[in-house]
Rosetta silent file (secondary structure, phi, psi, omega in degrees, C-alpha in Angstrom):
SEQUENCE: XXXXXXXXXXXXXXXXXXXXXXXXXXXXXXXXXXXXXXXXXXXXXXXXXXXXXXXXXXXXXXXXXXXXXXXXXXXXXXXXXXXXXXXXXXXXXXXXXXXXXXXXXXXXXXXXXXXXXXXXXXXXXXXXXXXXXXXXXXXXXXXXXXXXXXXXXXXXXXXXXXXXXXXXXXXXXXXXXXXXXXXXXXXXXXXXXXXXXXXXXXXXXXXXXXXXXXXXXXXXXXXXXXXXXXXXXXXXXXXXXXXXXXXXXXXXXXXXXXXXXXXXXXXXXXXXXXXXXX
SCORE:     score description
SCORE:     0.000 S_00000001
   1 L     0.000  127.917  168.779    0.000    0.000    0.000 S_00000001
   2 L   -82.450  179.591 -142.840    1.334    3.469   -0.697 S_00000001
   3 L  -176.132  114.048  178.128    0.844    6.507    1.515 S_00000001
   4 L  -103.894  107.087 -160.887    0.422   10.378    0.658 S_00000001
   5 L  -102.458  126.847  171.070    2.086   11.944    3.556 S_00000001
   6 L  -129.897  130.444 -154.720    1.408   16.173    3.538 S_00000001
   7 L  -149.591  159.783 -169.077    2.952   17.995    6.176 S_00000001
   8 E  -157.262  116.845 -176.587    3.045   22.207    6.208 S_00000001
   9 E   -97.169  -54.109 -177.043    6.460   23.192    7.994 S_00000001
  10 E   120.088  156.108  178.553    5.324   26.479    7.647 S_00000001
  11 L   -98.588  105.121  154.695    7.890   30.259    6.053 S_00000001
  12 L   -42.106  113.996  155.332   11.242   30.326    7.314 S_00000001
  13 L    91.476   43.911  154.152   12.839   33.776    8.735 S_00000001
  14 L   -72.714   10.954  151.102    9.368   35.253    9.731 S_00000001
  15 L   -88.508    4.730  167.310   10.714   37.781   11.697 S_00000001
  16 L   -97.904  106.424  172.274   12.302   39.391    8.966 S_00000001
  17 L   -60.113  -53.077 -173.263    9.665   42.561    8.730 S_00000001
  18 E  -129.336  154.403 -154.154   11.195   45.637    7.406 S_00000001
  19 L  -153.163  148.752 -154.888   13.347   46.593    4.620 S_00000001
  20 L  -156.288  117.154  172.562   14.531   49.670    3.922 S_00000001
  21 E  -134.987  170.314  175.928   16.229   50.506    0.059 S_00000001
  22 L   -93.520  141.283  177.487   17.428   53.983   -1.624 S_00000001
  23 L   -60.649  125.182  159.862   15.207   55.289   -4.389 S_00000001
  24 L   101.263  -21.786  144.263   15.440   53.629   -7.759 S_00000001
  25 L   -38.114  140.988 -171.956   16.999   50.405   -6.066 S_00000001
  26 L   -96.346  116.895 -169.877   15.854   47.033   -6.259 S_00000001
  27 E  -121.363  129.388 -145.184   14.433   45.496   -3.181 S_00000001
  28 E  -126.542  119.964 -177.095   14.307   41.932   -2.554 S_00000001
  29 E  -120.021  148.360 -174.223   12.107   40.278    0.311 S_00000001
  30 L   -89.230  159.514 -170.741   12.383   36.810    0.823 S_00000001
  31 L  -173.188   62.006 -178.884    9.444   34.095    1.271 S_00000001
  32 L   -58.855  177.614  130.158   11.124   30.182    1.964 S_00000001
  33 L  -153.287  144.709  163.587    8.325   27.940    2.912 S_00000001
  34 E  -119.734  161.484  177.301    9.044   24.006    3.190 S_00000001
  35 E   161.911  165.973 -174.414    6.084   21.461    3.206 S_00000001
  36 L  -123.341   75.827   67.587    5.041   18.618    1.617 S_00000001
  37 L   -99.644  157.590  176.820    3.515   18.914   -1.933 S_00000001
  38 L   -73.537  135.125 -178.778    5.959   22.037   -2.042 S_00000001
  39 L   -36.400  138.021  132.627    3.914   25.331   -1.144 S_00000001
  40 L   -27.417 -138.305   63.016    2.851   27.875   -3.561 S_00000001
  41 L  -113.135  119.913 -159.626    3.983   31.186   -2.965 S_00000001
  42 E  -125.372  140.708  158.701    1.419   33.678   -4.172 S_00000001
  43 E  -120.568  153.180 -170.867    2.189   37.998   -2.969 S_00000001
  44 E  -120.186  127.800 -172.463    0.194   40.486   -2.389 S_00000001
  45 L   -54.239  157.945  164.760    0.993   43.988   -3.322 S_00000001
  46 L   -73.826  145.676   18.825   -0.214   47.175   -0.215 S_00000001
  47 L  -106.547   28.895  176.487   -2.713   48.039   -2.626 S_00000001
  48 L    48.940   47.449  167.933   -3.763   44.335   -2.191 S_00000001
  49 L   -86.818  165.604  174.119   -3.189   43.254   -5.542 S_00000001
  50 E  -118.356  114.971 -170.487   -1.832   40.132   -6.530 S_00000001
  51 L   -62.820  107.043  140.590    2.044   40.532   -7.859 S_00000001
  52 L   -17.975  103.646  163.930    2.618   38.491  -11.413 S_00000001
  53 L   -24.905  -56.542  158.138    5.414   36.147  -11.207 S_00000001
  54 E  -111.456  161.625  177.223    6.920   38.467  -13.862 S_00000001
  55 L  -164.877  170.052  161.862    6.624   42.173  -14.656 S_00000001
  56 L   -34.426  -54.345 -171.563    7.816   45.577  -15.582 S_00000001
  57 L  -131.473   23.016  127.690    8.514   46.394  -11.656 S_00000001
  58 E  -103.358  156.613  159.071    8.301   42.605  -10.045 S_00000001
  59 E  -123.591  106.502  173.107   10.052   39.862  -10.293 S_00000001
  60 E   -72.882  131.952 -167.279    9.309   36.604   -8.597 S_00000001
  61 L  -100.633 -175.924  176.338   12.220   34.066   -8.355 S_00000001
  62 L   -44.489  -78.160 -173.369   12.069   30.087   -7.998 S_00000001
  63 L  -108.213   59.778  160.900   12.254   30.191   -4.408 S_00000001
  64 L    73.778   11.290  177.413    9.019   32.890   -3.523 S_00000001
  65 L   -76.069  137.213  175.375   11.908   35.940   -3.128 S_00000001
  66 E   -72.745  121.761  148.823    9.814   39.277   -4.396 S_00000001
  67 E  -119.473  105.119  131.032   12.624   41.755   -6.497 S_00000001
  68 E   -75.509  118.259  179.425   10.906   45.029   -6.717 S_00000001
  69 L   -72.499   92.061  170.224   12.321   46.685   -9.224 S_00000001
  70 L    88.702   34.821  161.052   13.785   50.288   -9.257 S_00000001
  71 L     5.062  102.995  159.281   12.376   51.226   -5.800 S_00000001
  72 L  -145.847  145.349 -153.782   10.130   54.266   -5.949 S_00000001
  73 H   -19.464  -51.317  167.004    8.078   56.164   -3.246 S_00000001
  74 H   -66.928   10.425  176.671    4.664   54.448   -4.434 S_00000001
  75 H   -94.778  -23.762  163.950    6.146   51.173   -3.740 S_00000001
  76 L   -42.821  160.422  173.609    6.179   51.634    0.061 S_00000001
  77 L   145.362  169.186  149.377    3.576   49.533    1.831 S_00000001
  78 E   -50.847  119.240 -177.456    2.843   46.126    3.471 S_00000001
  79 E  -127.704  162.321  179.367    3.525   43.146    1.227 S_00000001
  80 E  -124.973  127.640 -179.820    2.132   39.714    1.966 S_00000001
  81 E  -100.630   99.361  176.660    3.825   36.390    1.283 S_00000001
  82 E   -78.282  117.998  159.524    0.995   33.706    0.983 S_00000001
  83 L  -134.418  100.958 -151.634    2.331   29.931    0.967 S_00000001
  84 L  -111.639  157.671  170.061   -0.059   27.385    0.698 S_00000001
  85 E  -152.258  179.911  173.006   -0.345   23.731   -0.142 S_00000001
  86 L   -46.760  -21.102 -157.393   -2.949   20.834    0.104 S_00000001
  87 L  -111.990   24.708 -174.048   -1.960   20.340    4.216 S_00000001
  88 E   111.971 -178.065 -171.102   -2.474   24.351    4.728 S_00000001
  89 L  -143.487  139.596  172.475   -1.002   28.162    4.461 S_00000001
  90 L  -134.596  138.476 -167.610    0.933   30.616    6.304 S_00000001
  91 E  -114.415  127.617  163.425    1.323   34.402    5.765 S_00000001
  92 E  -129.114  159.478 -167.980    4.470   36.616    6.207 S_00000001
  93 E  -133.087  147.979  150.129    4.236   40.404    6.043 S_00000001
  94 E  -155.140  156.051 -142.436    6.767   42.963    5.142 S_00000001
  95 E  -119.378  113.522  150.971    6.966   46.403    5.281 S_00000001
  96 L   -62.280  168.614 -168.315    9.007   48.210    2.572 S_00000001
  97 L   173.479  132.469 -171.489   10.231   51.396    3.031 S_00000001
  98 E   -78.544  105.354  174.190   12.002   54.566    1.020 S_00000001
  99 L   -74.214  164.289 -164.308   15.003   55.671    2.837 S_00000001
 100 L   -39.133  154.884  154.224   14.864   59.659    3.250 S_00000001
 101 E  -167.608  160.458 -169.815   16.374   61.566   -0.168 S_00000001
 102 L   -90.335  150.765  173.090   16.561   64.982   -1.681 S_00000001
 103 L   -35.929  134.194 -178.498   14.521   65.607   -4.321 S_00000001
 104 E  -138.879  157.223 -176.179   15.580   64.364   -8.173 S_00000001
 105 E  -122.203  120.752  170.162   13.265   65.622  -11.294 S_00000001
 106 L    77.831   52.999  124.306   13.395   62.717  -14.453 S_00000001
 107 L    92.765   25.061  174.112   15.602   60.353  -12.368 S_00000001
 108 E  -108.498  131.857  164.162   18.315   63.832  -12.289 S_00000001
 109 E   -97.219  155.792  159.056   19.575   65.363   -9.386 S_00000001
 110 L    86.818 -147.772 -172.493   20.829   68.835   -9.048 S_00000001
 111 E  -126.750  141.743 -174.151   20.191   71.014  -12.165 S_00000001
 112 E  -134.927  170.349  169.451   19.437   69.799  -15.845 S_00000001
 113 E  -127.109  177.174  171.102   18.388   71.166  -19.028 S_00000001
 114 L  -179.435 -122.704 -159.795   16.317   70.478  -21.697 S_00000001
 115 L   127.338  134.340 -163.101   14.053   71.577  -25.005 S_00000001
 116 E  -130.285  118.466  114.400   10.668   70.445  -26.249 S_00000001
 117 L   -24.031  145.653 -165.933    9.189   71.655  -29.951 S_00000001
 118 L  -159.647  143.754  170.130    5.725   72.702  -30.080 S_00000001
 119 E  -126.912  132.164  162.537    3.406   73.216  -32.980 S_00000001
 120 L    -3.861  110.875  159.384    0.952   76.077  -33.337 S_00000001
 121 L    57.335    7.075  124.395   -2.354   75.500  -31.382 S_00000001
 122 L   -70.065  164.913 -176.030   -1.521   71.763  -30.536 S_00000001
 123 L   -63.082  115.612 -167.661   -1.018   70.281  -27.307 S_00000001
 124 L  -121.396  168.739 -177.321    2.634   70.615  -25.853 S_00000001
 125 L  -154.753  127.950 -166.898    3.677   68.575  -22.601 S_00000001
 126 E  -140.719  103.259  155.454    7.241   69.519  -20.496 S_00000001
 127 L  -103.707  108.984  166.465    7.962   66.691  -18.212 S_00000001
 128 L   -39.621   32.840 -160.504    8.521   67.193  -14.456 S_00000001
 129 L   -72.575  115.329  174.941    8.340   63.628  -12.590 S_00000001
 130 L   -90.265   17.885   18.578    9.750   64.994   -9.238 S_00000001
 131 L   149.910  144.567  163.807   10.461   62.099   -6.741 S_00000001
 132 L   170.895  170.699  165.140   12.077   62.365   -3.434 S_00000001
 133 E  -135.815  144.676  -14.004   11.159   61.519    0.085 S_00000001
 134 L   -52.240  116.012  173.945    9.800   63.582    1.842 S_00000001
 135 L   -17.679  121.423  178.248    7.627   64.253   -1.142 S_00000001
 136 L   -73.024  132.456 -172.491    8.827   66.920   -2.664 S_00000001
 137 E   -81.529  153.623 -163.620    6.711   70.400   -3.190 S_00000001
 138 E  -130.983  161.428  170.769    6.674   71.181   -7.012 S_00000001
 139 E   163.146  163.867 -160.422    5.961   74.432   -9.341 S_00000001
 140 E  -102.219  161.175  144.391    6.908   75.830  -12.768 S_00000001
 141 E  -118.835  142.739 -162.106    7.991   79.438  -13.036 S_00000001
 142 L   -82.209  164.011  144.803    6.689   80.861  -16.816 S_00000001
 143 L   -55.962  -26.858 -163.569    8.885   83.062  -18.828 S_00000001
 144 L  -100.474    7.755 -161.671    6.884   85.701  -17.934 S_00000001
 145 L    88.040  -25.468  178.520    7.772   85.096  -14.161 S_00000001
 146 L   -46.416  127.165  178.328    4.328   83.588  -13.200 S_00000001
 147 E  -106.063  149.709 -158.191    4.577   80.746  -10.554 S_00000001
 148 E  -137.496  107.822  176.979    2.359   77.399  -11.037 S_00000001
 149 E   -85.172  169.448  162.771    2.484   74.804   -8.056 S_00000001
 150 L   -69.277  146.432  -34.637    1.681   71.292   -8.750 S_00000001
 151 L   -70.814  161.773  179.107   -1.469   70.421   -9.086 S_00000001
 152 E  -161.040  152.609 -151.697   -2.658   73.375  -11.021 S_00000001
 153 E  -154.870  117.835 -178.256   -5.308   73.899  -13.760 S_00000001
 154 E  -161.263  136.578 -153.949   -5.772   77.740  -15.201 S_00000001
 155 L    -1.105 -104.567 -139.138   -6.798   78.824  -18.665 S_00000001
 156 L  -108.526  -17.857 -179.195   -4.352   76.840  -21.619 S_00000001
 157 E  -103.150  116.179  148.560   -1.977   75.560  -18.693 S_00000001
 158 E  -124.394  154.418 -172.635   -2.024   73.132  -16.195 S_00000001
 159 E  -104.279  137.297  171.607    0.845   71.193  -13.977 S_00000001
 160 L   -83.599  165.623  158.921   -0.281   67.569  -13.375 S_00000001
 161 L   -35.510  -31.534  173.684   -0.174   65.880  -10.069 S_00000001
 162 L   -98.667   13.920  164.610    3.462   64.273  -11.002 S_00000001
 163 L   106.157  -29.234  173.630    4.595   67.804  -11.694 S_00000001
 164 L   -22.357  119.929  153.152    4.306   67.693  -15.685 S_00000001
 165 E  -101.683  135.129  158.595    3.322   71.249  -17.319 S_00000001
 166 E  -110.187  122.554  153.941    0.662   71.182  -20.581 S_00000001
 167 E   -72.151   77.483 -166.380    0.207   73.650  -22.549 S_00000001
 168 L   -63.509  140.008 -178.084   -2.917   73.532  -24.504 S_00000001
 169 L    25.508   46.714  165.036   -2.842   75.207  -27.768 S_00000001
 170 L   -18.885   95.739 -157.264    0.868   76.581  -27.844 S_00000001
 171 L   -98.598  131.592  168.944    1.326   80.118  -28.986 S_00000001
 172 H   -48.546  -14.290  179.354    4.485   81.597  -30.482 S_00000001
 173 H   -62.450  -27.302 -159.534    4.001   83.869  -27.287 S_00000001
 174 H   -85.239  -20.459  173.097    4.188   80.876  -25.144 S_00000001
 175 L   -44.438  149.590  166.816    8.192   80.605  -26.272 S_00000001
 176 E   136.546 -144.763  154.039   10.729   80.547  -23.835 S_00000001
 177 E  -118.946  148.110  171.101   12.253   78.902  -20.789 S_00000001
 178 E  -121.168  148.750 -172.992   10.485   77.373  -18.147 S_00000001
 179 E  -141.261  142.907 -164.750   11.627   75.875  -15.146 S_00000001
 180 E  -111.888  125.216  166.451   10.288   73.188  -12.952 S_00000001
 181 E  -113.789  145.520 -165.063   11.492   73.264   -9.331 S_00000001
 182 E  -136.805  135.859 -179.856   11.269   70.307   -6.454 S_00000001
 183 E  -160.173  154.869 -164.361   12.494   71.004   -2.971 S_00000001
 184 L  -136.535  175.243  155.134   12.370   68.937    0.386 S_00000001
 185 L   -78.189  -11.106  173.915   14.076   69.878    3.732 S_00000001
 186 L  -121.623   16.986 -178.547   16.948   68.155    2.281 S_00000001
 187 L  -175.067 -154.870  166.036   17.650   69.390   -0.600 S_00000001
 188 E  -166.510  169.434 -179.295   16.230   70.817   -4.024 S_00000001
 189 E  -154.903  145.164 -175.778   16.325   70.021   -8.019 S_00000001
 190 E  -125.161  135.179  165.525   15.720   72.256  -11.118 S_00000001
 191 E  -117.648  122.174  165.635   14.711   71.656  -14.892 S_00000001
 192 E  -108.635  127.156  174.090   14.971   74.354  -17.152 S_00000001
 193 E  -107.277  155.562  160.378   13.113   73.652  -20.367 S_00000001
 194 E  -119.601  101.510 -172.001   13.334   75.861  -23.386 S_00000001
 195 E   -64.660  115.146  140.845   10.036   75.984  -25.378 S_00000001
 196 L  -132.641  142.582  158.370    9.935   76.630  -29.314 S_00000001
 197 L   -95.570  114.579 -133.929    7.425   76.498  -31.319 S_00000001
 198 E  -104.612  134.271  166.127    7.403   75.910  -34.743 S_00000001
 199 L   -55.926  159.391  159.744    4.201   77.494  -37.283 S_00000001
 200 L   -44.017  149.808 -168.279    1.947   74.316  -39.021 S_00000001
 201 L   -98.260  131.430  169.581    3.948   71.896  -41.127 S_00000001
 202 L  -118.830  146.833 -164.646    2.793   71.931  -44.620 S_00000001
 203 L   -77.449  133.886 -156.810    3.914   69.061  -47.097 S_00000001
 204 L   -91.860  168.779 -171.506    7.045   70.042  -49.202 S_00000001
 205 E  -147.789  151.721  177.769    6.495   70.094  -52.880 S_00000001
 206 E   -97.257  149.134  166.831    9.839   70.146  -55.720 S_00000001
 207 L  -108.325   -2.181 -171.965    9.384   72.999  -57.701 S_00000001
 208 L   -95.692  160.196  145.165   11.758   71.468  -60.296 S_00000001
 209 L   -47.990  162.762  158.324   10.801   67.489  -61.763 S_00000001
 210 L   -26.716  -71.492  154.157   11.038   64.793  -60.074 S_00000001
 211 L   -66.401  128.397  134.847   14.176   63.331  -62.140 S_00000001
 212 L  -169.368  161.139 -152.979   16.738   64.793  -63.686 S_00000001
 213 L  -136.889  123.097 -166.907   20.063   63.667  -65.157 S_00000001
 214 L   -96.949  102.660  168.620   23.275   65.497  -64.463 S_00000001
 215 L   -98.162  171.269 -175.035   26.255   64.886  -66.487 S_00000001
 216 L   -89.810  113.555  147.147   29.729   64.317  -64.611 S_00000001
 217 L   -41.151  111.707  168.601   33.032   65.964  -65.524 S_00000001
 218 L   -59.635  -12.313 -157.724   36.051   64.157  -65.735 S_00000001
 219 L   -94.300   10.744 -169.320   38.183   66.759  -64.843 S_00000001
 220 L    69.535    4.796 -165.556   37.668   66.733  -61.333 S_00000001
 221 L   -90.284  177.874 -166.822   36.041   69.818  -60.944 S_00000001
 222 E   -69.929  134.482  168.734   32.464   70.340  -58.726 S_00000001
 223 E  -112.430  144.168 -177.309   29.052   69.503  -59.855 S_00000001
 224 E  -114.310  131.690  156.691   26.411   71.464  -57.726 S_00000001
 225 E   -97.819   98.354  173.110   23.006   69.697  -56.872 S_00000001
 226 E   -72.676  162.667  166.289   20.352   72.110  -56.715 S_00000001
 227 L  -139.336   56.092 -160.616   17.065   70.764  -54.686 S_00000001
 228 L   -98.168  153.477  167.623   15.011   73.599  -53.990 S_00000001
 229 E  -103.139  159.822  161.785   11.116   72.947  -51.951 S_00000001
 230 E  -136.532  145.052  172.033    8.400   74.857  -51.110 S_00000001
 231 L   166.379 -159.082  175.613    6.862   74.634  -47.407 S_00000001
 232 L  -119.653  154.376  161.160    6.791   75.192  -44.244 S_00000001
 233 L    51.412   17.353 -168.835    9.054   73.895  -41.423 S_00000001
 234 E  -123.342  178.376 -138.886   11.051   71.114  -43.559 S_00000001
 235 E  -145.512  139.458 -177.974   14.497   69.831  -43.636 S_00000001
 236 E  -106.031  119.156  153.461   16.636   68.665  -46.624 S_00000001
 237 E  -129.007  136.783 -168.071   18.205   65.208  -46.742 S_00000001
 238 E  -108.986  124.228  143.198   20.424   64.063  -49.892 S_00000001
 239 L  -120.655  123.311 -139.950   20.926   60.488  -49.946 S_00000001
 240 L   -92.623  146.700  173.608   23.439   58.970  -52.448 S_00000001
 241 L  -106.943   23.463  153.156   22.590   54.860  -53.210 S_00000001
 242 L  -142.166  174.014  179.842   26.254   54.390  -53.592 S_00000001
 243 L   -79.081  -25.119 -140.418   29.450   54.508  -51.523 S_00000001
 244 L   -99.108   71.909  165.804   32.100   55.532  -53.759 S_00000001
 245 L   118.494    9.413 -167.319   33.296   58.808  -52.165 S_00000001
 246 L  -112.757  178.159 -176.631   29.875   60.088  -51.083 S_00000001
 247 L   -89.378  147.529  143.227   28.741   60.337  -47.388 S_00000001
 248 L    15.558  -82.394 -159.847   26.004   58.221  -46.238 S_00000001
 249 L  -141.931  154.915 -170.330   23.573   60.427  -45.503 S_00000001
 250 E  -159.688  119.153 -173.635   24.176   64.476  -46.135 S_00000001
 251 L  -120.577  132.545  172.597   22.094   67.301  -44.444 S_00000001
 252 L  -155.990  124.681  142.272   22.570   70.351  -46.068 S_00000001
 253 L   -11.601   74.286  160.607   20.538   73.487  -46.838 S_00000001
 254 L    77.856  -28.543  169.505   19.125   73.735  -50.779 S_00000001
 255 E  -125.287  118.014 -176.862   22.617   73.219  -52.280 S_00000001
 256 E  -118.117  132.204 -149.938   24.826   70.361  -51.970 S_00000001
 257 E  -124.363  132.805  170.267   28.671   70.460  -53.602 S_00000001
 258 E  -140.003  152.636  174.388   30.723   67.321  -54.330 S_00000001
 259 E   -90.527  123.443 -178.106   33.873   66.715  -56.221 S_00000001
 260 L   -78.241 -178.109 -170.672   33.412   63.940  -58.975 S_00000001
 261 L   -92.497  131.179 -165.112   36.311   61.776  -59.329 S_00000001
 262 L   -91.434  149.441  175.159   38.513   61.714  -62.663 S_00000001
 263 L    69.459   18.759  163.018   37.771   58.170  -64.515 S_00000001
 264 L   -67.570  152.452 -176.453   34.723   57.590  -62.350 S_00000001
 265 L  -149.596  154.461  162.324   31.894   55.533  -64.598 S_00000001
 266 L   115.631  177.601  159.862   28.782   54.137  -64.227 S_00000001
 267 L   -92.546  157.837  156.759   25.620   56.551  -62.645 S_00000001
 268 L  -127.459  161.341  179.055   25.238   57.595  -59.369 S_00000001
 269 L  -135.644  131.542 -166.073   21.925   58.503  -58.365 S_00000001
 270 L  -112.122 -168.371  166.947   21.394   60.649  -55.566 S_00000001
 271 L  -149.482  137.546 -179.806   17.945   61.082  -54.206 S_00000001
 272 E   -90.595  104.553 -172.847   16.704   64.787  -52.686 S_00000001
 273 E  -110.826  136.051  162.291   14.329   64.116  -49.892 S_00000001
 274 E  -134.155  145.159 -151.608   12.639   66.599  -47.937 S_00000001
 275 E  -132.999  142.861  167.565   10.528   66.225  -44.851 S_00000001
 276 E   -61.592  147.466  167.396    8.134   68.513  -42.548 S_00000001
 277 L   -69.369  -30.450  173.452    9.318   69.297  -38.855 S_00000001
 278 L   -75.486    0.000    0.000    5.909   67.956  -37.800 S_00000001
């Protein structure tokens, strides 16, 4: 006669409770359990969720250890290690925790820059994530001096709750720099953005054909490739389909100057592209 023996030992190193990591660290709580079929291990998130063996910000291992990933202030909380089998279950709790830090805005500490394009009377968005602990107090200051705390919601502007400013229908007036500041008691962090805004993009047109065939000198001297467009807002790229002496790729303004080669043969074909900034 056989015999199905199930026994529940029960999670090893329940007294370890609290854990303490530095923001943007990965913090790893343990969950052993022995027993006989071997336990489950199922966790539960503080906003009593149930954690995915894998994810974006958990990772479960083999043997029930939790790796939160990249440690950030909304991650504090209570987590619960369930480990159950056919003979029963036992729950461990642990309590995560941020240690203290000065303020960083976009995972930077200390002062950064930056630059956003905006198009006429679309939607522009200059992002602020401010992070520290103690939660950090947030506000833009305008070009014009005007100060905007987090959260804040007033004619074409508002700063979201994670500090972001939008700009609703983005006026050449609206140029300039803006700067997002985050301060704690233990510190502080700055982003200076510089806003331009670019008129509607209109679709380039050749005013020339499509085609046209060039002949080459032998004599080494320059052949100039006119391209000219009509639009708004666009950008000139020449790209050559062969290697032999031309660059890649070539950004140049309306004229582009190359030296043929003496005893070069065959075509080259270059191709004139031009593209809207929008």
């Amino acid at each position: 006669q056989a015999y199905l023996i199930q026994r529940f030992s029960g999670i090893k190193l329940k007294s370890q409770f609290l854990m303490r990591v530095k923001f943007g660290e990965s913090a790893t709580l343990s969950c052993q359990a022995t027993g006989e079929p071997i336990p489950r291990i199922t966790w539960i998130s503080p906003r009593s969720d149930v954690i995915p063996m894998s994810s974006e910000r958990f990772q479960i291992m083999d043997d029930g250890t939790l790796v939160v990933k990249k440690v950030r202030l909304a991650d504090e909380g209570k987590y619960t290690c369930v480990a159950r089998n056919s003979a029963g279950d036992d729950v461990k709790n642990m309590k995560l925790e941020v240690e203290p830090e000065e303020p960083f805005i976009n995972g930077m500490k200390g002062k950064s820059t930056g630059k956003v394009w905006g198009v006429s009377y679309q939607a522009v968005l200059l992002d602020c994530r401010a992070e520290g602990k103690p939660e950090p107090r947030v506000w833009w200051v305008t070009p014009y001096g005007h100060s905007l705390s987090a959260p804040y919601l007033g004619g074409r502007f508002q700063v979201h709750q994670n500090g972001s400013l939008e700009i609703r229908g983005v006026r050449k007036t609206d140029e300039g720099r803006y700067v997002c500041l985050a301060k704690n008691h233990l510190g502080e962090a700055s982003l200076l953005v510089q806003l331009d805004v670019a008129s509607l993009a209109e679709k380039p047109s050749f005013a020339f054909p499509n085609i046209e065939i060039l002949a080459i000198k032998q004599d080494g001297g320059e052949l100039t490739l006119e391209c000219p467009a009509r639009g708004k807002n666009i950008h000139l790229a020449i790209l050559p389909s062969c290697s032999d002496g031309f660059p890649t790729t070539h950004y140049q303004p309306i004229a582009l100057n190359h030296k043929s080669k003496p005893g070069l043969t065959g075509d080259i074909k270059l191709r004139c592209h031009w593209y809207s900034q929008a």
